[in-house]
C-alpha positions as a Markdown table, in Angstrom:
| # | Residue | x | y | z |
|---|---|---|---|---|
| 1 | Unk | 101.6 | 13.6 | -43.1 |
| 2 | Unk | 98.1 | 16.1 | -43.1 |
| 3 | Unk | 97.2 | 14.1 | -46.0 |
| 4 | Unk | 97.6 | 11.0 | -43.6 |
| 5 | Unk | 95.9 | 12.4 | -41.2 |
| 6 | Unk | 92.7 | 13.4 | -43.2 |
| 7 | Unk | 92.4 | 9.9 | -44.6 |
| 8 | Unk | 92.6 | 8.4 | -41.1 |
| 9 | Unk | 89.9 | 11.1 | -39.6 |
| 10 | Unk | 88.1 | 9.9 | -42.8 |
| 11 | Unk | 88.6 | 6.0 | -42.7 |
| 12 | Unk | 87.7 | 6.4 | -38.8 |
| 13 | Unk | 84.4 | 9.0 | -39.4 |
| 14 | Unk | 83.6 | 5.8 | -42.3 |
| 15 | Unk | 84.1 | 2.9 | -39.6 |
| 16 | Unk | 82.5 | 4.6 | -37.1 |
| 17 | Unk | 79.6 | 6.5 | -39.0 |
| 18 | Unk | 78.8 | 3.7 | -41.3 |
| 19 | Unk | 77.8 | 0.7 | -38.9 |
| 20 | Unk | 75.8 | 3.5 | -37.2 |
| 21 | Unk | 74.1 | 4.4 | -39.8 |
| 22 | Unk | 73.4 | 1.0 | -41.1 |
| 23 | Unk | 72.0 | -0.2 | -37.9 |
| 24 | Unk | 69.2 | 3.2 | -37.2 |
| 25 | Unk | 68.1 | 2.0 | -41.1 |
| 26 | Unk | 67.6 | -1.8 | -39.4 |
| 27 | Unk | 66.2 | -0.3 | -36.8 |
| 28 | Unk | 63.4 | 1.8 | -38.6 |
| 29 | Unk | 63.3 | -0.9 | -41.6 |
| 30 | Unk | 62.1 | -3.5 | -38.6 |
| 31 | Unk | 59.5 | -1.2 | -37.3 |
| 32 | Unk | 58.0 | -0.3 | -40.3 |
| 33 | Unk | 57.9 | -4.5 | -40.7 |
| 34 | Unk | 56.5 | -4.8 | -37.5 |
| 35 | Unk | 53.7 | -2.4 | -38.0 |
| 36 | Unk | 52.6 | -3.7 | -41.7 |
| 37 | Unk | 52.6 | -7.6 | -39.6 |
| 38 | Unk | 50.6 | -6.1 | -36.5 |
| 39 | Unk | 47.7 | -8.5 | -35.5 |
| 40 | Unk | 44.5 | -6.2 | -35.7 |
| 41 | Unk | 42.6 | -6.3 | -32.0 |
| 42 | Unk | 40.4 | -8.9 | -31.9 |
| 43 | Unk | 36.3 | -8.4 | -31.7 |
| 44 | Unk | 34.9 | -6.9 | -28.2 |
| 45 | Unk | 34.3 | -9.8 | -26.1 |
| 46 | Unk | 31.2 | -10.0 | -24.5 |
| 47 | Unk | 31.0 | -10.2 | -20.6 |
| 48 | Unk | 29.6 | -13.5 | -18.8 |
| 49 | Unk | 28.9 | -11.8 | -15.9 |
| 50 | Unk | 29.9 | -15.5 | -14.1 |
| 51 | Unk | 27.4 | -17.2 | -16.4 |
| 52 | Unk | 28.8 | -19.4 | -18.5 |
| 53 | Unk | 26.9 | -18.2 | -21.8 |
| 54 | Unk | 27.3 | -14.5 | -22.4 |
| 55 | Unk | 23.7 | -13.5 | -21.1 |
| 56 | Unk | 22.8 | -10.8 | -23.9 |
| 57 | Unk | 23.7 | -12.3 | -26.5 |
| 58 | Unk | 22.1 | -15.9 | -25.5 |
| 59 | Unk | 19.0 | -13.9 | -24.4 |
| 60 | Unk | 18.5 | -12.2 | -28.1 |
| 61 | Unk | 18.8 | -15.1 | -29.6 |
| 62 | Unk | 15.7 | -16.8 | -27.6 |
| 63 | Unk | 13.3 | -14.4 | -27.9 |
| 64 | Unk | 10.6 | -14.7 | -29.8 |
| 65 | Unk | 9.9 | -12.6 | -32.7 |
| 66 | Unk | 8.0 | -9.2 | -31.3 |
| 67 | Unk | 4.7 | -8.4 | -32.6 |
| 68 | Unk | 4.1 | -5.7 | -35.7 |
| 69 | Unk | 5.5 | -2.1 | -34.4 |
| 70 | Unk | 7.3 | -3.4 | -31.9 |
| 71 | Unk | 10.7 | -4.2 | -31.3 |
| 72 | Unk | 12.9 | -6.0 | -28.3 |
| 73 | Unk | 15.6 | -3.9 | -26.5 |
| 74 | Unk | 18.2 | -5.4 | -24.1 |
| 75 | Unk | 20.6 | -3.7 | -22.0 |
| 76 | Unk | 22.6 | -4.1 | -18.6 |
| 77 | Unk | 22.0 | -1.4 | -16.2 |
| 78 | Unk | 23.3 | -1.2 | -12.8 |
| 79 | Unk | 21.2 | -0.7 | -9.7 |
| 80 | Unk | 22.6 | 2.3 | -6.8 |
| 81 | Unk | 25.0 | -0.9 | -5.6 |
| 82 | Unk | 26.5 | -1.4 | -8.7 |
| 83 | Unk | 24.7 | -5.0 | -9.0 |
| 84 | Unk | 24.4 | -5.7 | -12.9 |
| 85 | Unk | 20.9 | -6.4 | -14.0 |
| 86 | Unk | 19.8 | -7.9 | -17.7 |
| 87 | Unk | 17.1 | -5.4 | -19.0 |
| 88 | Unk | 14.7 | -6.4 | -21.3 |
| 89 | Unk | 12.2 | -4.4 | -22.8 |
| 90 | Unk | 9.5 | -4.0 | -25.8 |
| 91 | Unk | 9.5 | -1.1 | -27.5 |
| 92 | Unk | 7.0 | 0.6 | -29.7 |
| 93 | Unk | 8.6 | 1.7 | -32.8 |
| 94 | Unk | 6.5 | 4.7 | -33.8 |
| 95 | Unk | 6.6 | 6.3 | -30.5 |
| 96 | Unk | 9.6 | 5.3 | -28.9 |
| 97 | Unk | 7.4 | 4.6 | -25.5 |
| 98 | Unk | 7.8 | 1.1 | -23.5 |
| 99 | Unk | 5.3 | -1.3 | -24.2 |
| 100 | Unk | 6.6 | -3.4 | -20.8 |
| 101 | Unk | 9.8 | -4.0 | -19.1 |
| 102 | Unk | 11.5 | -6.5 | -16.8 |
| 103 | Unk | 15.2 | -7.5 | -15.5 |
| 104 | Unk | 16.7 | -9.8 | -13.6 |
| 105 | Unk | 20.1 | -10.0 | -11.4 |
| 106 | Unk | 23.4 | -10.9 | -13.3 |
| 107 | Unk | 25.3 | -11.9 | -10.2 |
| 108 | Unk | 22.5 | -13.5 | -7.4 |
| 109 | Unk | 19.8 | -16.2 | -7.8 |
| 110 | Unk | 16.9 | -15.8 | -4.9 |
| 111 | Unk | 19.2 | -16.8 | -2.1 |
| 112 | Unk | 22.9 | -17.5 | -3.5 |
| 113 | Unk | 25.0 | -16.1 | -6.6 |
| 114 | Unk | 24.5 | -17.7 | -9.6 |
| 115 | Unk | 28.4 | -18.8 | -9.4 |
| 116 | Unk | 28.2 | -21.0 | -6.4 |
| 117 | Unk | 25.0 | -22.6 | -8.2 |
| 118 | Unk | 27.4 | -23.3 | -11.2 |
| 119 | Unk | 29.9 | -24.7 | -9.2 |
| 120 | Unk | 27.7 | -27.5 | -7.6 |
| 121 | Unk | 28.2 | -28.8 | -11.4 |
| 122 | Unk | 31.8 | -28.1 | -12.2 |
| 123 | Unk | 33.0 | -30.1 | -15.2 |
| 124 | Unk | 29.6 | -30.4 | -17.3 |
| 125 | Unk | 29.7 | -27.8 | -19.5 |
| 126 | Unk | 26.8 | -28.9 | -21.7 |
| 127 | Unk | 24.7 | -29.0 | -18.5 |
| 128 | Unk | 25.9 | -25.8 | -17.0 |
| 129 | Unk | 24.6 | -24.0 | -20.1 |
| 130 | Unk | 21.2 | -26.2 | -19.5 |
| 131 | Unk | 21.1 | -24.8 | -16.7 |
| 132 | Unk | 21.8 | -21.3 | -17.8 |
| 133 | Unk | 19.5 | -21.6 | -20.5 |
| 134 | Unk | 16.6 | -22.8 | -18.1 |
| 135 | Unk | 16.8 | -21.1 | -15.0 |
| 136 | Unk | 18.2 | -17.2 | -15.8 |
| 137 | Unk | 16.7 | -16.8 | -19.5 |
| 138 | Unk | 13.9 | -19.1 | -19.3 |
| 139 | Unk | 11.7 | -16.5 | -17.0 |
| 140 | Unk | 13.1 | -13.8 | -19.2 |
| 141 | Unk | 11.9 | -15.8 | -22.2 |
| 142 | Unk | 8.4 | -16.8 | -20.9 |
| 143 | Unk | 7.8 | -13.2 | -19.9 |
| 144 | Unk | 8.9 | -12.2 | -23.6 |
| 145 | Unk | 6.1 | -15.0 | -24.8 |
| 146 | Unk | 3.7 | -13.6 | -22.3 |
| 147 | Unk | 4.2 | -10.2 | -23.5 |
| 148 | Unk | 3.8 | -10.9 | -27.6 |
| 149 | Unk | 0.2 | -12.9 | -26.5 |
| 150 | Unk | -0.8 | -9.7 | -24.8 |
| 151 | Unk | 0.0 | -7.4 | -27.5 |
| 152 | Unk | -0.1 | -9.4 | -30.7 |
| 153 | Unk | -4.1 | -10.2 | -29.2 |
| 154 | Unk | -5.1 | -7.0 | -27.1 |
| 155 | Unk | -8.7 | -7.7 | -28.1 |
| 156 | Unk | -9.0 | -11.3 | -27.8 |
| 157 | Unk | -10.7 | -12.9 | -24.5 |
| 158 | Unk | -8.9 | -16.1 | -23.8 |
| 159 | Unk | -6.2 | -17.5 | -21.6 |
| 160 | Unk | -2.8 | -18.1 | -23.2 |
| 161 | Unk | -0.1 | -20.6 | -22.3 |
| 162 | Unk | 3.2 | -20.0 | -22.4 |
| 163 | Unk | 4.9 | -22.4 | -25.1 |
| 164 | Unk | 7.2 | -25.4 | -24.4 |
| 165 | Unk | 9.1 | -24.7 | -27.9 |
| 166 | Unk | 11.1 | -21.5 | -27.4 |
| 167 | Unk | 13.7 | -20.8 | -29.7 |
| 168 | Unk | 17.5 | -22.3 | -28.1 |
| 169 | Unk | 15.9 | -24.0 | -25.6 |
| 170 | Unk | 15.7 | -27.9 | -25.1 |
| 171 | Unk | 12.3 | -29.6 | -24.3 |
């Protein structure tokens, strides 16, 4: 009868120990799984601001190239109000010292936001980024233009126009 008794004790510890132990090596097996099949986060996605370009990146890609020793610097920056403004800047290169700076609003146009000017042409999209393009990184472009004349001919005496051909943007 004791030897009955220690094969039941065993048969039960068995039944009961076995599933369990099975089931935390699932467990663990399908965790490890999960982590080797984990999606890697995706890339940092740039902020519209409302716009429907990402303004920095759209912006670097218009500028002309800067003159010798000089290079283009672009950042957001945030007046006392929190109100996002697109910096952009020239930069000498061997000093470190601005050469010339300007910025405009991220979030208002003179007298409205720049979202209630987009919605006026809800459902263009190629248009809305015409828009974009000509009206918030146009000024910042011609500026840029202005700025290269001025430094790339310091010593010249001459008036210089501001070209219709800059780079990403139609006409």
């Amino acid at each position: 009868m004791l030897e009955t008794a220690g094969m039941l004790t065993a048969l039960f510890g068995f039944c009961v120990g076995f599933p369990a132990g099975v089931l935390t090596l699932l467990a663990f097996h399908r965790l490890r799984l999960r982590a080797s099949k984990a999606v890697p986060p995706s890339a940092v996605l740039e902020d519209t601001y409302g716009h429907p370009l990402p303004p920095v990146s759209t912006l670097r890609g218009a500028l002309p190239d800067p003159p010798n020793g000089h290079a283009w610097e672009i950042s957001v920056q945030h007046d006392g109000g929190g109100t996002p403004f697109l910096h952009v800047g020239i930069v000498k290169l061997n000093t470190g010292d601005s050469a010339g700076g300007t910025k405009k609003d991220l979030m208002n146009d003179r007298y409205s936001t720049w979202a209630s000017k987009y919605r006026l042409f809800t459902g263009d999209d190629e248009y809305l980024c015409e828009i974009f393009r000509r009206d918030f990184i146009g000024p910042l472009t011609d500026w840029a233009t202005a700025q290269v004349n001025r430094l790339d001919h310091a010593n010249d005496i001459g008036v210089y126009t501001i070209s219709g051909d800059r780079k990403g943007m139609p006409g």
